[in-house]
ZAMAR-499855 format. One record per residue: x, y, z of N, C-alpha, C, CB in turn; residue in three letters. Coordinates in steps of 0.1 Angstrom, whole numbers, plus 5000, padded with zeros to 4 digits. Atoms other than C-alpha are relative to their C-alpha. Glycine has a CB too. Example, Ala and Ser with C-alpha at 12.3 -4.5 7.8 and 13.67 -1.06 7.14 Angstrom:
BEGIN
500949885000512349555078500950125000499050005012ALA499149895000513749895071499250115008500450054986SER
This chain:
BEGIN
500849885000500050005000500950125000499050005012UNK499149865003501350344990500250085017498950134986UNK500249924981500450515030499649925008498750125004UNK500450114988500550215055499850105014501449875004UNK500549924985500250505085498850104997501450115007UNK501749955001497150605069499049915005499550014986UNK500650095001495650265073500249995021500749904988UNK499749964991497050305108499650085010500750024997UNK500449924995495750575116500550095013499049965000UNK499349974991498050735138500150155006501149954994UNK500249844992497751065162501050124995500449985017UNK498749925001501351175150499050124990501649914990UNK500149895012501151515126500549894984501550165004UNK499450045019501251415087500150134993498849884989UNK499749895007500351765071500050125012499050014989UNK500449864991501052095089500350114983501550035019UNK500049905011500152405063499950135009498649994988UNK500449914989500952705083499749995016499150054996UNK500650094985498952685117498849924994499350125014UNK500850105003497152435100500949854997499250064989UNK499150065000497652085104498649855002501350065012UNK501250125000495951725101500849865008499449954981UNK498950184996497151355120499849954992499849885012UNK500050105011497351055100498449975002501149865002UNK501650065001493650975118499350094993499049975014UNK501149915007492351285105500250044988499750125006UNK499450035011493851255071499349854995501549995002UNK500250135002492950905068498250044996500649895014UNK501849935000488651025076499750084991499550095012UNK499949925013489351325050500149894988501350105000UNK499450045007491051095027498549874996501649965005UNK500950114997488350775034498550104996500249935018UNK501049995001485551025031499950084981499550085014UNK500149945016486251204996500349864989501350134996UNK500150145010487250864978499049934999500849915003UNK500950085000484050744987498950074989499749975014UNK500649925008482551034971499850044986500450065004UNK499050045017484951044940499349894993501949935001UNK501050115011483650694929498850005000500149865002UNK501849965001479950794938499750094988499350095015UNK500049895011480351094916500649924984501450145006UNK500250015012482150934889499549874990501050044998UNK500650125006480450594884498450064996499949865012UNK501149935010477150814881500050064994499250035001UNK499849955013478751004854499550135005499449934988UNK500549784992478751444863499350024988501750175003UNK500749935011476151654843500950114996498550065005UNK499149825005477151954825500449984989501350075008UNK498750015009478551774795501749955005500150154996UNK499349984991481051734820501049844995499150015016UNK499850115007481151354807500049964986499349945004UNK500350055019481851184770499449895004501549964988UNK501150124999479050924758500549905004499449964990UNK499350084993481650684767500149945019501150074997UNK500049954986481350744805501050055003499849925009UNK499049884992484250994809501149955004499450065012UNK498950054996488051004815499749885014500850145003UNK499450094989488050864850500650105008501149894996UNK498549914993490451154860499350115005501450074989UNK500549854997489851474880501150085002499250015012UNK498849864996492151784885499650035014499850194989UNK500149924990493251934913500550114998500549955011UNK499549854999493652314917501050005007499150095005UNK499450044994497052254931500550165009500949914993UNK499749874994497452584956501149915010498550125010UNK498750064988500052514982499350015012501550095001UNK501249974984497052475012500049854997498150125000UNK501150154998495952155028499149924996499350005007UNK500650135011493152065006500849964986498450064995UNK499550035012495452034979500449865004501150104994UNK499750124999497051764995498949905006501150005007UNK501450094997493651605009499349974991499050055009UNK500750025013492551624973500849884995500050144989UNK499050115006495651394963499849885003501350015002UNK500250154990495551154991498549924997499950055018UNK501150055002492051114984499849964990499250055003UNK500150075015492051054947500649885002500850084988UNK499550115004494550824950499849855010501450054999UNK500650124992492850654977498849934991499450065017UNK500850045009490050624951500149914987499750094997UNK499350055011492350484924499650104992499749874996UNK500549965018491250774900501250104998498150114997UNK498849885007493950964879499950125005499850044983UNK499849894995495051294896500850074991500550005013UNK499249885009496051604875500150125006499350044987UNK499349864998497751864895500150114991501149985002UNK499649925017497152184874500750145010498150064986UNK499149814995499452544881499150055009500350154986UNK501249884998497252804898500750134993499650055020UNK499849855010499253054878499749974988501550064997UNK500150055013498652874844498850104994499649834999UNK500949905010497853104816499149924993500850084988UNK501150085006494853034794500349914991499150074995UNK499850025010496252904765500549795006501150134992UNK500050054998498052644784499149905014500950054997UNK501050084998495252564806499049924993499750055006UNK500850115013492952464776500749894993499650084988UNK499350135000495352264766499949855010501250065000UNK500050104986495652044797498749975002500750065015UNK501550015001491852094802499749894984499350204999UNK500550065012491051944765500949844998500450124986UNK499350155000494151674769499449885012501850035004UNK500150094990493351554800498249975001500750075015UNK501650015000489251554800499749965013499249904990UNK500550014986488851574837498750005004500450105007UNK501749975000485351524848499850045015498849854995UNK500249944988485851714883500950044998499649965012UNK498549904996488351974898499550025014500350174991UNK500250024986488651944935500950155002500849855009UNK499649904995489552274950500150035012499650064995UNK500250004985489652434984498850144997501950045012UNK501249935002486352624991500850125000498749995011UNK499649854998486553004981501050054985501050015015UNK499350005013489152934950499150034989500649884996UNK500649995015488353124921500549974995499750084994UNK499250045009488952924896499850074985499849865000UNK499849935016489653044855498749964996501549944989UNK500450045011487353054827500049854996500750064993UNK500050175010488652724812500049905009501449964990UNK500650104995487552524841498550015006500849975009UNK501249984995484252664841498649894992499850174997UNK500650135007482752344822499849915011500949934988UNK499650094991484452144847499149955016501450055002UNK500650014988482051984877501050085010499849845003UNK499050014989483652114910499249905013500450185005UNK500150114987484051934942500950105010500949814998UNK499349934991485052154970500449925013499350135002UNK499450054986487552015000500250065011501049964999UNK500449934986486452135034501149945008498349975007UNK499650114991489051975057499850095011501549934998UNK500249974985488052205088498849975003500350135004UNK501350024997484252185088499649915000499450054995UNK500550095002483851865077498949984989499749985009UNK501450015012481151945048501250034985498250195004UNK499649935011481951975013498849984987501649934995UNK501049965008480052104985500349934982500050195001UNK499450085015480151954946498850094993499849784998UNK501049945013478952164918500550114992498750055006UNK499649865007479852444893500350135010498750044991UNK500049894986479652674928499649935014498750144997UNK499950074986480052584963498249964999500650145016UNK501349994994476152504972499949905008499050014992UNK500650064995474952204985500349955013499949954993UNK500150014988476652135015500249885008498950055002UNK500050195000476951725016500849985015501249894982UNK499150034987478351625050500949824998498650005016UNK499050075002481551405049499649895008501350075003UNK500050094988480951045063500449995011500349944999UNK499250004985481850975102500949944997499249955015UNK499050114995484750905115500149865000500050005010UNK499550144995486350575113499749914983498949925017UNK500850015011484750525078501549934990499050184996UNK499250085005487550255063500450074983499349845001UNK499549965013489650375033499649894987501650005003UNK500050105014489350184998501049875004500650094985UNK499250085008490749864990501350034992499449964993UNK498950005007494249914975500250014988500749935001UNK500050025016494449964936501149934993499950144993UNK498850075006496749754916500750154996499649874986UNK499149945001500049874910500450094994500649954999UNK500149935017499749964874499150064999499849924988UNK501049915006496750194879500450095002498850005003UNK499249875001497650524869499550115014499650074983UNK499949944986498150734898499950184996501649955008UNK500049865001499051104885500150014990500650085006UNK499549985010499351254855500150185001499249934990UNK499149885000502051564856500450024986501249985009UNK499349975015502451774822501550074999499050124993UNK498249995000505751844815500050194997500949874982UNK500249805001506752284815499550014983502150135002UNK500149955012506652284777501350084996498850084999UNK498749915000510152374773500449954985501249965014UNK500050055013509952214736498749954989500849915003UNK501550015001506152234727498950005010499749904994UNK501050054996503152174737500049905014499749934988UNK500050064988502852034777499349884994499550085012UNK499450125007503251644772499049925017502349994998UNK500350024981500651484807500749854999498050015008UNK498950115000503251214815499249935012501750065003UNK501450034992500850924834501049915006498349914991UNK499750064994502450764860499449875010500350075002UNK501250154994500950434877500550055017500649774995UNK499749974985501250394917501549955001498849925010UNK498750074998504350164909501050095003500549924988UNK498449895000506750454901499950075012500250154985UNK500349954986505650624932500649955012498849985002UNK499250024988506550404955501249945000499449935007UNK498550055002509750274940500950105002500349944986UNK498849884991511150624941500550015014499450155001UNK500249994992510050694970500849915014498950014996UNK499050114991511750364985501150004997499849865001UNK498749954998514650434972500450115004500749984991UNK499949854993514850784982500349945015498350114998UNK500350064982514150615019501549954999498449855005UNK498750054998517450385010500950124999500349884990UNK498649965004519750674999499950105008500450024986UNK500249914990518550925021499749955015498950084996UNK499750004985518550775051498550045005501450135006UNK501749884997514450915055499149885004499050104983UNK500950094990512250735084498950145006501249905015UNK501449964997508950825097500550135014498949835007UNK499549934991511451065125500150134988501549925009UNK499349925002512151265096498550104998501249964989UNK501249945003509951575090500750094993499050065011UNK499349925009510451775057499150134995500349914988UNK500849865000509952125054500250094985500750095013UNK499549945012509752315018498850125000500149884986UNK501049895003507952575002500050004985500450165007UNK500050065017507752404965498250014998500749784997UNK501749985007504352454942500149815000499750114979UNK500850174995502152094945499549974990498849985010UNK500150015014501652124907501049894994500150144994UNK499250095011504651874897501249905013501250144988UNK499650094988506751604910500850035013500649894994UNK498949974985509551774935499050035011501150154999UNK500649934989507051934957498849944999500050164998UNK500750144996504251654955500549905000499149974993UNK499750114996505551384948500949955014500549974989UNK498950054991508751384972499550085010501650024996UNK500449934990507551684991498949955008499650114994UNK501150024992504151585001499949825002498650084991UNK500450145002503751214991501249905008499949964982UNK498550064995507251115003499949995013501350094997UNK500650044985506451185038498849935004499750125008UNK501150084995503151065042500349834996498450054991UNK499150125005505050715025500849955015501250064987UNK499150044991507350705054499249995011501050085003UNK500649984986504750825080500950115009499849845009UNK499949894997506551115089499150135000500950024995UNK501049875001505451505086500650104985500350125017UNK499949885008504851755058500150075009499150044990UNK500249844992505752135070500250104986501450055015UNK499849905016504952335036499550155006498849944983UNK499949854996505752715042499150104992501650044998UNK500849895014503052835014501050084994498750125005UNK499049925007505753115005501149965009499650164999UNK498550014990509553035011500050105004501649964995UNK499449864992511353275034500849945008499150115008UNK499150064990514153185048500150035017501250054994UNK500350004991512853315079499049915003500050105003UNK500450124998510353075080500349885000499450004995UNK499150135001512852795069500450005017501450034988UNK498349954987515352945100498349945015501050345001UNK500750014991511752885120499749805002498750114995UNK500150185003511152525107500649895006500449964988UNK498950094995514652385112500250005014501350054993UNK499750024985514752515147498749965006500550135008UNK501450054993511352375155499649864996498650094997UNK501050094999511452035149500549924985498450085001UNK499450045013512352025109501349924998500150114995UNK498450055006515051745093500550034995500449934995UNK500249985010514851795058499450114996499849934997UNK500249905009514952055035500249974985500850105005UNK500250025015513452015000500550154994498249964995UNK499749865007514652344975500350004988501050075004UNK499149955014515452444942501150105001499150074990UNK498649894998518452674934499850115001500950024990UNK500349885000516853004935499750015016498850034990UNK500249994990515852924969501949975012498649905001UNK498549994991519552784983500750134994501249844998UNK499649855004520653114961499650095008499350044987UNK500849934990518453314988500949955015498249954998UNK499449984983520053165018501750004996499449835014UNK498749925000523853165004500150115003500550014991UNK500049814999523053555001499850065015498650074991UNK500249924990521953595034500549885018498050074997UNK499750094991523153265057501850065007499949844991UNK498949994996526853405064499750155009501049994989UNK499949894989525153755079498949985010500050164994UNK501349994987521953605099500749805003497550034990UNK499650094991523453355126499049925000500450045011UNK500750064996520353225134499749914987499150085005UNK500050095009519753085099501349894996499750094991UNK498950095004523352955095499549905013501850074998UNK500150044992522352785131499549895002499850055005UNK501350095005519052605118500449894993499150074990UNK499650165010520952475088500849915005500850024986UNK498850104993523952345105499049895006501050105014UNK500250105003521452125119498849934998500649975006UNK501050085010519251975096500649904999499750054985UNK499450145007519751625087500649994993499449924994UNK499549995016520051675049499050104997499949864989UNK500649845005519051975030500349944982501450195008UNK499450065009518451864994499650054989499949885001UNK500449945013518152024959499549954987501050054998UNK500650115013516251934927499950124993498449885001UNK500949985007514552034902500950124986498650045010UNK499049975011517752194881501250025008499750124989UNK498649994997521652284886500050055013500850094990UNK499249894991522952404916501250035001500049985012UNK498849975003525552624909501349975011499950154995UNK498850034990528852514926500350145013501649994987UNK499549914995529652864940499350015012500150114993UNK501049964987526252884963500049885005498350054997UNK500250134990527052504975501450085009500249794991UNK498749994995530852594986499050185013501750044982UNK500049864991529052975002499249925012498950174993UNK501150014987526252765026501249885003497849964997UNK499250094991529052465033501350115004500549834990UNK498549984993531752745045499250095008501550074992UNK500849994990528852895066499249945012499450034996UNK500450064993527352615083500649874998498750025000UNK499350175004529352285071499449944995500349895008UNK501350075006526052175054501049944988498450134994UNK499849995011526552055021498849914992501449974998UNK501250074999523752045003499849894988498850105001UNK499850145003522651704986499250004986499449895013UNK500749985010521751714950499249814991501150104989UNK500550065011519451484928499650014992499649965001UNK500349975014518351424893498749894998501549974989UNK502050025000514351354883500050074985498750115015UNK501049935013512251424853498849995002500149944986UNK501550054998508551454852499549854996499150094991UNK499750125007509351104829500049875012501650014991UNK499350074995511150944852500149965018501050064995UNK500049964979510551054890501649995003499049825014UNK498549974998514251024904501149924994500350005013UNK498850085005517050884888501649935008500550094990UNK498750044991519950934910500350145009501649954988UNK499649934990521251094940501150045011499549975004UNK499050004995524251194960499249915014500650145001UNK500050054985524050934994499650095012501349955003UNK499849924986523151065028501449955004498749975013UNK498750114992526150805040500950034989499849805003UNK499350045010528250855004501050155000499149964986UNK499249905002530851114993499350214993500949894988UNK501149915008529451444987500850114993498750075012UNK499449975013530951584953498950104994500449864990UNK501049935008529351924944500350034990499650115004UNK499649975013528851994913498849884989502049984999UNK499950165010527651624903498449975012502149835002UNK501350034993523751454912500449875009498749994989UNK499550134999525751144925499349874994500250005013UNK500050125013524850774913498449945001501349855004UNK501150045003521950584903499449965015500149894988UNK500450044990519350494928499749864998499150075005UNK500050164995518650124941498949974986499249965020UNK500750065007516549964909499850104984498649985010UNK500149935013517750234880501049954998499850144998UNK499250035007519450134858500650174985499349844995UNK499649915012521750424834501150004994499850115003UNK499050055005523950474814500150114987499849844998UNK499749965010525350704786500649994987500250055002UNK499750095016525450704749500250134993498649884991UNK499149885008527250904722498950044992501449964990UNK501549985007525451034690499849904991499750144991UNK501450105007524750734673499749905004499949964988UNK500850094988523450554705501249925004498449894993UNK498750134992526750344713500050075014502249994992UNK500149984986527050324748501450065003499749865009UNK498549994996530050474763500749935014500150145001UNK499550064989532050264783500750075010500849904996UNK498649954992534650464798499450135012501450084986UNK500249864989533950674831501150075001499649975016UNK498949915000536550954830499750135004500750014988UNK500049884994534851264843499850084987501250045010UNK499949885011535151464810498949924984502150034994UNK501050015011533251234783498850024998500049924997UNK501349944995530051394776498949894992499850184995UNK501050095008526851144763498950065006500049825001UNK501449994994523351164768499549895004499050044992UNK500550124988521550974800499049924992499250065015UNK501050135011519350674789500049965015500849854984UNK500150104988517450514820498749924998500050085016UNK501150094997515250214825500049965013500249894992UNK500150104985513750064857498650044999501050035016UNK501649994994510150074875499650125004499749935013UNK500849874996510350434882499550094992500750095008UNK500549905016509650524847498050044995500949874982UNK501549965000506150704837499649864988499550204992UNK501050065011503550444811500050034988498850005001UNK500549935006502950694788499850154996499449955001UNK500149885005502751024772497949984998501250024984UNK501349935001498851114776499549994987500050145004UNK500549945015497151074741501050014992499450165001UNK499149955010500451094725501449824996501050195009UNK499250125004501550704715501250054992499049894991UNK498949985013503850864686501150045007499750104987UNK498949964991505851044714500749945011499650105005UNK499450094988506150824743500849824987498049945015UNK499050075004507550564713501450094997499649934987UNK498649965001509950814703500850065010500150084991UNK499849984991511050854736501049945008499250015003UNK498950094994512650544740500649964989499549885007UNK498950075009515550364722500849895006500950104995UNK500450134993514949994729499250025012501349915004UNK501149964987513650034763500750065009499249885009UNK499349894992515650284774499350144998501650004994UNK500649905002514350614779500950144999499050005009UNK498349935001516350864762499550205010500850024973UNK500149874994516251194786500550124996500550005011UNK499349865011517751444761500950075014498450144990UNK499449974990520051524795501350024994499849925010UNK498750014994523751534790500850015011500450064996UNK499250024985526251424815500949934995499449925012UNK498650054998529651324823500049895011501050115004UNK499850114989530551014845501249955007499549914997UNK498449984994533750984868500149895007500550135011UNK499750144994535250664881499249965012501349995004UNK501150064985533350614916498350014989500150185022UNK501750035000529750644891499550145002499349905013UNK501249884995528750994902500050084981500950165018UNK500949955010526551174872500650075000498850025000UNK500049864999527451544862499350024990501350064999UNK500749975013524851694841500450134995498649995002UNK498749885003526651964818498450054990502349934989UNK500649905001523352054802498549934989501150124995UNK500850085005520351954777500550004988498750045001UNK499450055009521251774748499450124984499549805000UNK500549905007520652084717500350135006498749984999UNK499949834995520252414739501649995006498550055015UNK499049974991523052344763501649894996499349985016UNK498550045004525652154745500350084985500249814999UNK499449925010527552374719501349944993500350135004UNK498850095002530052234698500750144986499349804993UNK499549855008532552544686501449925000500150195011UNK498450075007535952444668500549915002501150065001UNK499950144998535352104670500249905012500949974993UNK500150114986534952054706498150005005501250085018UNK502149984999531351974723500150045012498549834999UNK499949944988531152174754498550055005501050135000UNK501150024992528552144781499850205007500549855013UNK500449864996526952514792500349985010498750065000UNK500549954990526652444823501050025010498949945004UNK498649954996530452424835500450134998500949934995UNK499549915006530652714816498950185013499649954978UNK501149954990527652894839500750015014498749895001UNK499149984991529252784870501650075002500049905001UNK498449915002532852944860499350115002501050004985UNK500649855005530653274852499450045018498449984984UNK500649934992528753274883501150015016498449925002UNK498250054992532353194909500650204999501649844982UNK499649895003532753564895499450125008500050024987UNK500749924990532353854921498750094994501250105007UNK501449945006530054044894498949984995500050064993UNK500550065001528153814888498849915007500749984996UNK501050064997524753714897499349875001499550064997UNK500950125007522953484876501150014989498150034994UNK499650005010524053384845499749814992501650075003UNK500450155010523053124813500650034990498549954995UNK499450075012525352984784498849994988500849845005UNK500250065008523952934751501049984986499050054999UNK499549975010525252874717499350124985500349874996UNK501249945016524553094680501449974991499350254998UNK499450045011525653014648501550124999498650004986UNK498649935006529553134639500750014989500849965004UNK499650035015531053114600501649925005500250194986UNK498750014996534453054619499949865008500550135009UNK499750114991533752814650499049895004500450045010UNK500950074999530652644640499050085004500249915006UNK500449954988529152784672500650145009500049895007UNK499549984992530153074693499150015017500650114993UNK499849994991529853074727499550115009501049984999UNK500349884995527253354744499849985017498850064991UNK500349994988527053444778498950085006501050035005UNK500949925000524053594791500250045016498549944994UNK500349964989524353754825499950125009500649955003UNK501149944995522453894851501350095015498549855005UNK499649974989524754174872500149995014499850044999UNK499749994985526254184910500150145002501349925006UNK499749845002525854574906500550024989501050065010UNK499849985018528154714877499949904994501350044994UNK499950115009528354494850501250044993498849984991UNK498450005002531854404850500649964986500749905010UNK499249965014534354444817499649824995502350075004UNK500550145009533354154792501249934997499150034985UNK498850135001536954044786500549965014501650044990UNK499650084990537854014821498849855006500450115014UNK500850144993534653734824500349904991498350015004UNK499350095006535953584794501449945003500050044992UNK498950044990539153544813500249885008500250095007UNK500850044988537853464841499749834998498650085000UNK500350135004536353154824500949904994499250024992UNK498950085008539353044802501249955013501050114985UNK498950044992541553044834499049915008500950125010UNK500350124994539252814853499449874995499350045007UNK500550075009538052614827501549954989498750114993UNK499149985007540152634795499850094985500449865000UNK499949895007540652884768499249994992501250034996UNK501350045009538052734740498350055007500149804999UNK501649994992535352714766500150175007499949845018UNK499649814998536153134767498350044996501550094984UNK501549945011532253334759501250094985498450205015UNK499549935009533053484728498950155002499949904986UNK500949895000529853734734499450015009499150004991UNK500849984989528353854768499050164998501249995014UNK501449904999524954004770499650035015498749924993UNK500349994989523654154801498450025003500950105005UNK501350015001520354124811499850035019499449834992UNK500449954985518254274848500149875006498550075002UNK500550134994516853894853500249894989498650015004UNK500350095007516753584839499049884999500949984998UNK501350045006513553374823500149845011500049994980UNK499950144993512953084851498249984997500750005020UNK501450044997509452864854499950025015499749844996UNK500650024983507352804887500849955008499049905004UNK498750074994510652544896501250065000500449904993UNK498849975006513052814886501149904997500550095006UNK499650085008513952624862500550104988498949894997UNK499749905005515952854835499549974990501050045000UNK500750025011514052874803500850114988498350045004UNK499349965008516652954780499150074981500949865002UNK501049995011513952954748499350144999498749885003UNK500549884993512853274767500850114999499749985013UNK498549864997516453484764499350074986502449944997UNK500449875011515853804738500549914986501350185003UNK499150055014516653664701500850084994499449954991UNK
């Protein structure tokens, strides 16, 4: 079973949202009373059009806000067995009709009071009360339905293979892609995550990730309730809220780079925060690079060092630096317990040789991989090669096994006077530099070197002389891997994950 301390029903905390906060028994009664609901609702098929003559996906959306019913909406779907589609709450229209028309949701669970868009105004609603105990189902709060009593036994278990979530991918190369995951991949991450992290039902993880995609549901929310530990989601990060977490109680710390970017900047002049981190369990980064410079500023502040892994919406996690293993920043460290990977040149030969510098693209198979591309058979075949799934990732691999990902196979590998150089070493050199903020590598066409070599970055105040950062780069790097062209820009183009959206720089 995906939540044995649901079944359990146990007094401990499982979700705290703010000063809000549910046990596993009162989670379990939430969870037990909307699944019962879900299959009442969608075996008699929702009015409104709502359903195709068929009898209708099966699936419902959740309005994923970063509040409590979001996660009492999940738990409970998936206690139902029915497909869960986490959607943005910032999602523009264009890309909500999309998702809306791909996915054919025949409900959207929300938390009472959410106004939701236009393009789910077709869509049945189902509103999730978890303080009152009532929840309402309909185009507008009304009716009022009171949640079964207490004690009211969860579902039966769904086989392995029934699809569990389906997460669309950013659209960082078309059209968002809803990638259908079963319950399998779920809990196979999830248990290896437990093996490589060291993560028991003591641990309680505190983030402040959107509940729209897998870092911040899946591992964030789902990951604890798995172990029978505690969520503590901060609705908005703030590293004063973190600095409040860690000293109250908090192990783990989930983040992306924009957020450990936030406490480098400010962990070496507020004690109290370097105090917190120092001791956290593990403190652990996803959901893109973390630049070398902001791991070395929070490990010479507090000795932390924080612990990176590598995931796709595809894939759920691939691989991870150890809690117990060597911790090598820079690199996501090695496959987890039941992945298998492995890199291959460009015309698919495997590369044998681990040496740290040869670059291929990742290829992984195992149980944590998604079913399917949503509606899109032609893409989820060309996805794989044999049954390997090719992650369009680039990476390097160094004798002990640990990963380095140098960038995405097209945008972030450039290949200028006959070498192929990875951006994202080239990023890290740039950002090491005192004027230097932010900063993203791309390539543009050259008559001379194929490719040259642009640097796009985001000031530390002036915006320091363009050959000393080309310098800069050739002396820590080597003289090829030099920008040939630096552009300076206020900010640079991230998603909800800040995640950098290179596709987005000025043309």
């Amino acid at each position: 079973m995906l939540f044995p301390a649901l079944h359990d029903r146990r007094e401990t905390t499982a979700l705290r949202f703010g000063d809000r906060s549910l046990t596993y028994a009162e989670l379990a009664t939430a969870a037990a009373a909307l699944a019962e609901r879900l299959t009442a609702r969608l075996r008699s098929g929702i009015p409104a059009g709502a359903a195709d003559a068929q009898g209708g996906s099966g699936r419902v959306a959740v309005w994923a806000t970063p509040t409590l019913e979001t996660a009492v909406a999940v738990v409970g779907g998936l206690a139902a067995g029915t497909p869960v589609v986490p959607i943005n709450p910032k999602i523009g229209e264009r890309e909500l009709a999309h998702i809306v028309g791909d996915s054919a949701p025949e409900l959207v669970l929300a938390a009472p009071g959410d106004r939701l868009p236009e393009g789910l105004a077709t869509t049945a609603r189902l509103d999730v009360d978890v303080l009152t105990g009532t929840r309402t189902d309909s185009a507008a709060p009304s009716d009022g339905d009171v949640l079964p009593a207490d004690g009211d036994a969860l579902p039966d278990e769904p086989a392995a293979d029934t699809p569990a979530v389906i997460v669309y991918t950013s659209g960082t190369t078309g059209a968002p892609k809803g990638v259908v995951h079963p319950r399998r991949s779920i809990a196979v991450t999830l248990d290896a995550l437990e093996d490589a992290w060291q993560w028991t039902s003591a641990d309680t993880v505190v983030h402040g990730l959107p509940l729209f995609h897998v870092h911040g549901l899946i591992l964030g929310v789902l990951g604890p309730l798995r172990r029978g530990g505690t969520v503590w989601h901060l609705g908005t990060f703030s590293t004063a809220a973190l600095t409040d977490a860690l000293a109250n109680g908090a192990t783990m710390m989930f983040g992306v780079p924009t957020m450990y970017h936030r406490i480098a900047d400010e962990v070496e002049a507020d004690p109290a925060l370097a105090e917190a981190l120092r001791g956290a369990r593990l403190l652990v980064s996803g959901s893109a690079a973390l630049p070398v410079h902001d791991q070395q500023r929070i490990h010479a502040a507090t000795g932390q060092r924080v612990v990176e892994r590598y995931g796709m919406s595809e894939t759920m996690m691939n691989t991870s630096v150890r809690a117990d293993g060597e911790r090598k920043p820079g690199t996501v460290g090695v496959p987890l317990r039941g992945v298998e990977l492995r890199l291959v040149d460009e015309s698919g030969a495997v590369i044998e040789v681990w040496d740290g510098e040869t670059v291929g693209e990742i290829e992984v198979r195992g149980p944590n991989l998604f079913t399917e591309y949503l509606n899109r058979p032609d893409a989820t075949s060309e996805a794989f090669h044999d049954s390997w799934f090719r992650t369009g990732d680039m990476a390097t691999r160094d004798a002990d096994g640990y990963v380095k990902i140098v960038g995405r196979k097209g945008s972030d590998i450039i290949k200028s006077g006959g070498y192929k150089i990875g951006a994202g070493e080239i990023e890290n050199a740039l950002i090491e530099h005192p004027g230097v903020a932010e900063a993203a590598v791309t390539g543009e066409p050259d008559g001379d070197l194929g490719e040259r070599i642009v640097a796009w970055v985001v000031p530390a105040g002036a915006a320091p002389d363009e050959a000393e950062l080309a310098d800069h780069v050739a002396r820590l790097l080597t003289p090829h891997k030099r920008p040939r062209v630096v552009r300076f820009l206020d900010r640079l183009p991230r998603n909800d994950m800040g995640k950098l959206m290179k596709r987005s720089l000025p043309g």
